[in-house]
C-alpha positions in Angstrom: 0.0 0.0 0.0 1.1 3.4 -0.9 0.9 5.6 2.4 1.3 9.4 2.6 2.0 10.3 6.5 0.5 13.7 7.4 2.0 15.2 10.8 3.6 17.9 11.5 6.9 18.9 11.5 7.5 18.5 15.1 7.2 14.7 15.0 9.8 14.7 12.3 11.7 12.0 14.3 8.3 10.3 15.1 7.4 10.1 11.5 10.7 8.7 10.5 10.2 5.8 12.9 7.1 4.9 11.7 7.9 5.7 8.1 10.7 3.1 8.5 8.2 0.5 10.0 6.0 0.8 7.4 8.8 0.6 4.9 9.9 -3.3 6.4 6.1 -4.2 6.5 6.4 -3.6 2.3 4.6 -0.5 2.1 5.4 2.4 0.1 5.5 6.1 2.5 5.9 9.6 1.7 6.6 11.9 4.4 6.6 15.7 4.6 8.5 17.5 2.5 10.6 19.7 5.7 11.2 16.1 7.6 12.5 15.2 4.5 15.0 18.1 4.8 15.7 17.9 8.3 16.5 13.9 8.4 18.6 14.6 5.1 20.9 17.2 7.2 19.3 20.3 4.6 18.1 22.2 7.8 17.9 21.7 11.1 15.3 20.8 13.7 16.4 23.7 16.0 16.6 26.2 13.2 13.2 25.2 11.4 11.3 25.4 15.0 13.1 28.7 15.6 12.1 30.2 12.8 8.5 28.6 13.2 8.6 30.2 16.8 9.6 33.4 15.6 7.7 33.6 12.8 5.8 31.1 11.9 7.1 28.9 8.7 5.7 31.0 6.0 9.2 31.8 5.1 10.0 28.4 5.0 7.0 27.8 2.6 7.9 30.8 0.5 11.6 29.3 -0.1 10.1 26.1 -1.4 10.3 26.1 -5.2 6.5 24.2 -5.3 3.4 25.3 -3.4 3.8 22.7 -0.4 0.2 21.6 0.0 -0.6 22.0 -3.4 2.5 19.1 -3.3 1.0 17.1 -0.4 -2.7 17.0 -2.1 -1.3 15.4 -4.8 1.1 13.0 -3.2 -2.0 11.7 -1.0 -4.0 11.6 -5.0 -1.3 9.0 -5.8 -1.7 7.1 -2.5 -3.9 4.5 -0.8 -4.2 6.0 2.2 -3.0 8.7 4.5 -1.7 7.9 8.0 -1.8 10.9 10.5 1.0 10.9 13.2 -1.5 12.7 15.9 0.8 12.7 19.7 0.6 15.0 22.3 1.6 18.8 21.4 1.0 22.2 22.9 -0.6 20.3 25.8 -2.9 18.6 23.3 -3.6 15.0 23.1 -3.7 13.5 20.4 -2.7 17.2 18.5 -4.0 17.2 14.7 -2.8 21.0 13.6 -4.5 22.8 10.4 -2.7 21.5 8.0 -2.6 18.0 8.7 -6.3 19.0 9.4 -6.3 20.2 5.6 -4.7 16.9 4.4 -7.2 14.8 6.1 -9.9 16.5 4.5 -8.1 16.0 1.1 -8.1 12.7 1.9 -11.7 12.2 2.6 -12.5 14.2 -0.5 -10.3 11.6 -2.8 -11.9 8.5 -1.0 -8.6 7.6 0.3 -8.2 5.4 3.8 -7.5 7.5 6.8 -6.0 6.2 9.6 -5.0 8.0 13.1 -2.1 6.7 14.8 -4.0 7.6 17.9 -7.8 8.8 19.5 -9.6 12.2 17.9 -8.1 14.8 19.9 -10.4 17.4 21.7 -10.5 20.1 20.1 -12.9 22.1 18.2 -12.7 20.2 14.7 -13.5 16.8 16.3 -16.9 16.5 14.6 -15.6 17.0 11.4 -12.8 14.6 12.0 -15.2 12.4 13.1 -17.4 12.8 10.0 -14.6 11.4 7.9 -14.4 8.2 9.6 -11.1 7.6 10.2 -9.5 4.4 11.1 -7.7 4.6 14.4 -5.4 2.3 15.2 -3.7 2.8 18.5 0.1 2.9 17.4 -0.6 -1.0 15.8 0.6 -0.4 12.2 -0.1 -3.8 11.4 -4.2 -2.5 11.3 -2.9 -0.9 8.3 -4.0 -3.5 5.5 
């Protein structure tokens, strides 16, 4: 199965370990385009959430040669399913952020599987997330078939 992983940034080491799960279970994984930097060595962790902290990571968008969720919508087209990375952040559990938020919905629109690595967080959206039925599979990746 081909699985785009939506998360944010901050669980860049997070989504590598799963991405590498996934990987020795056979399954194709895309990741986010900044992880992808930061693992590689491009940019730092430290100086991506500074930036973020300081001014959020429109700059960071704006560097990018593509539109970056114009990017993600069709990387999770040419999936099967999209796997959100959803832990604890900004005292949230469970933290889904807008634009993971975004690719969900993309998701739903496209028919494509979602699964939650973890429960529907509180927030304000949880009817909505709940509306797109995801699948949630309590950090088991092999309930991804």
């Amino acid at each position: 199965m081909k699985i785009a992983i939506c998360a944010s940034i901050d669980f860049t080491y997070k989504t590598k370990e799963i991405a590498d799960k996934l990987l020795k279970q056979g399954h194709r994984v895309e990741i986010p385009f900044y992880s992808r930097k930061i693992l590689s060595g491009k940019i730092s962790m430290e100086e991506f959430l500074k930036t973020k902290g300081e001014s959020g990571d429109i700059s960071f968008r704006k560097e990018s040669e593509e539109d970056l969720i114009k990017r993600y919508f069709h990387l999770i087209q040419n999936s099967d399913a999209i796997l959100v990375v959803n832990i604890d952040k900004k005292g949230i559990k469970n933290y889904i952020g807008g634009n993971v938020f975004l690719e969900m919905g993309f998701a739903h629109i496209l028919d494509k599987k979602i699964f939650l690595l973890n429960d529907i967080p509180d927030v304000l959206y949880k009817d909505e997330i709940l509306a797109m039925q995801p699948i949630i599979i309590n950090d088991d990746l092999n309930k991804i078939i």
